[in-house]
C-alpha positions in Angstrom: -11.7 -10.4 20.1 -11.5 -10.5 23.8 -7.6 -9.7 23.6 -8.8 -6.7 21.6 -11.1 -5.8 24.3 -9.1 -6.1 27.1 -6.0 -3.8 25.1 -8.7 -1.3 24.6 -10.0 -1.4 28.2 -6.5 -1.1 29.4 -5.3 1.9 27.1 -8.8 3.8 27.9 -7.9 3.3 31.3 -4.3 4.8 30.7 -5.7 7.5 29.1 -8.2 8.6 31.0 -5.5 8.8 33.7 -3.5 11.4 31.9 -6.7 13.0 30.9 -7.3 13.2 35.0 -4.1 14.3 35.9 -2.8 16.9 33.6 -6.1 19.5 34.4 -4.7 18.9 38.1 -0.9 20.3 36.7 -3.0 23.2 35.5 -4.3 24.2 38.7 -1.1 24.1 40.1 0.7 26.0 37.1 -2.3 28.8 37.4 -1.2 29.4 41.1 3.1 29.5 40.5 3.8 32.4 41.7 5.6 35.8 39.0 9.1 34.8 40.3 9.1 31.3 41.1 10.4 29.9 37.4 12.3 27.2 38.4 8.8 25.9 39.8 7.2 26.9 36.5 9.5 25.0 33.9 9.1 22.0 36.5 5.7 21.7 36.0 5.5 22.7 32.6 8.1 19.7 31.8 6.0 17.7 34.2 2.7 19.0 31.9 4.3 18.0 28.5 5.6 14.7 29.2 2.0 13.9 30.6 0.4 15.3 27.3 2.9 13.3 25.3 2.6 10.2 26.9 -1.9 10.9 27.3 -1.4 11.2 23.0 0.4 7.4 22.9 -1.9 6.1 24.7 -5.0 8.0 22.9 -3.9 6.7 19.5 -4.2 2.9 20.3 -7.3 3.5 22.4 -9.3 5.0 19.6 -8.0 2.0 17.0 -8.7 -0.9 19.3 -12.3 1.1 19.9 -12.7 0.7 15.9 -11.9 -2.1 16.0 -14.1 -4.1 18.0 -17.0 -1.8 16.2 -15.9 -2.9 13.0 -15.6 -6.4 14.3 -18.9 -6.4 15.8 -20.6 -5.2 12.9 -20.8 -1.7 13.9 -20.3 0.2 10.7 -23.4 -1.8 8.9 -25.8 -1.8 11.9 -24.0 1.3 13.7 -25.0 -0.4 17.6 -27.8 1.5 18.6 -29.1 5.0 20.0 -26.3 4.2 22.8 -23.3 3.9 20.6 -24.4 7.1 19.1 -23.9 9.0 22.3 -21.1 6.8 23.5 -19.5 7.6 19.9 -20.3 11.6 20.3 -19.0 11.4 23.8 -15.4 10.0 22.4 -15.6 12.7 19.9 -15.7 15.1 22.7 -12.7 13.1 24.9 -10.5 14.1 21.7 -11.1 17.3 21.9 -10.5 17.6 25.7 -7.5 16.4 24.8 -6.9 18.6 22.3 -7.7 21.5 24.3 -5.3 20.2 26.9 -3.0 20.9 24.6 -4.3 24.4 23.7 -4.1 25.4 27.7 -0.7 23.6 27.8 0.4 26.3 25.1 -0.9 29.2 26.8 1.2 28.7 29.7 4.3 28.0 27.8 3.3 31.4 26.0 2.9 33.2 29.3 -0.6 33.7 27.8 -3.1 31.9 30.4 -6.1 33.9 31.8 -7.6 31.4 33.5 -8.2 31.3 36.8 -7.1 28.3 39.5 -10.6 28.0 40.1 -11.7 27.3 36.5 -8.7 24.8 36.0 -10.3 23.2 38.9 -13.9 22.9 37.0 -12.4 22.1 34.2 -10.4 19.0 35.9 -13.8 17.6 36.6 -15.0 17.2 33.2 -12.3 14.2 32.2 -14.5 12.0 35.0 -17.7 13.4 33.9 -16.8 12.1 30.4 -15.6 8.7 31.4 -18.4 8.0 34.2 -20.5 9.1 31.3 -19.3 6.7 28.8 -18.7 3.6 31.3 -22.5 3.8 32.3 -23.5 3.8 27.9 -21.2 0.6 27.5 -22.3 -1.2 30.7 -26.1 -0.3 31.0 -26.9 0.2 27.1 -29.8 2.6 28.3 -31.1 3.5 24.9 
């Protein structure tokens, strides 16, 4: 089980840092300039390939996280109050990740109304989540 652990450790880790760094590709791409494409379609190739590459890492993140719950026990004595929010917090990771994906469309689609400052807020929420989630698995407050 500890070789479990440590994958999953390592492939959080990895995901997390696409999950930190492709918010940061949205403040830039919210800032290109009308008529600078070339810059544009670099960091919109830059943007996909990160998304891509956050997904593989995402996928065996989540099943080595069942994994060790199901090993542990955790579907017949679910881990206590803190798995719950740990659990509902993973939940929500997906869908920041999902909504990366959203945002990523908008820009391909020339659709985007966000501003640079929002991407910049919304950057922050990525280490929010995984400070968040670090603390329930360390600390076990509840």
């Amino acid at each position: 089980m500890l070789w479990v652990k440590a994958f999953h450790i390592v492939f959080v880790a990895a995901w997390f840092a696409a999950l930190f760094y492709l918010p940061r590709i949205f403040v830039n791409l919210a800032t290109v300039p009308a008529d600078s494409h070339a810059e544009r379609e670099r960091l919109l190739m830059m943007a996909r390939r990160l998304y891509r590459f956050g997904t593989l890492l995402m996928i065996p993140a989540v099943g080595l996280g069942l994994w060790l719950w199901i090993g542990f026990g955790g579907v017949g004595r679910f881990g206590g109050g803190w798995m719950h929010a740990k659990l509902l917090l993973v939940l929500g990771v997906i869908g920041y990740h999902h909504m990366c994906r959203a945002l990523l469309r908008r820009f391909e689609q020339f659709t985007n109304q966000r501003s640079e400052h929002w991407f910049r807020v919304f950057n922050e929420a990525s280490v929010l989540f995984f400070a968040a989630i670090v603390v329930l698995v360390v600390v076990k407050p509840f």
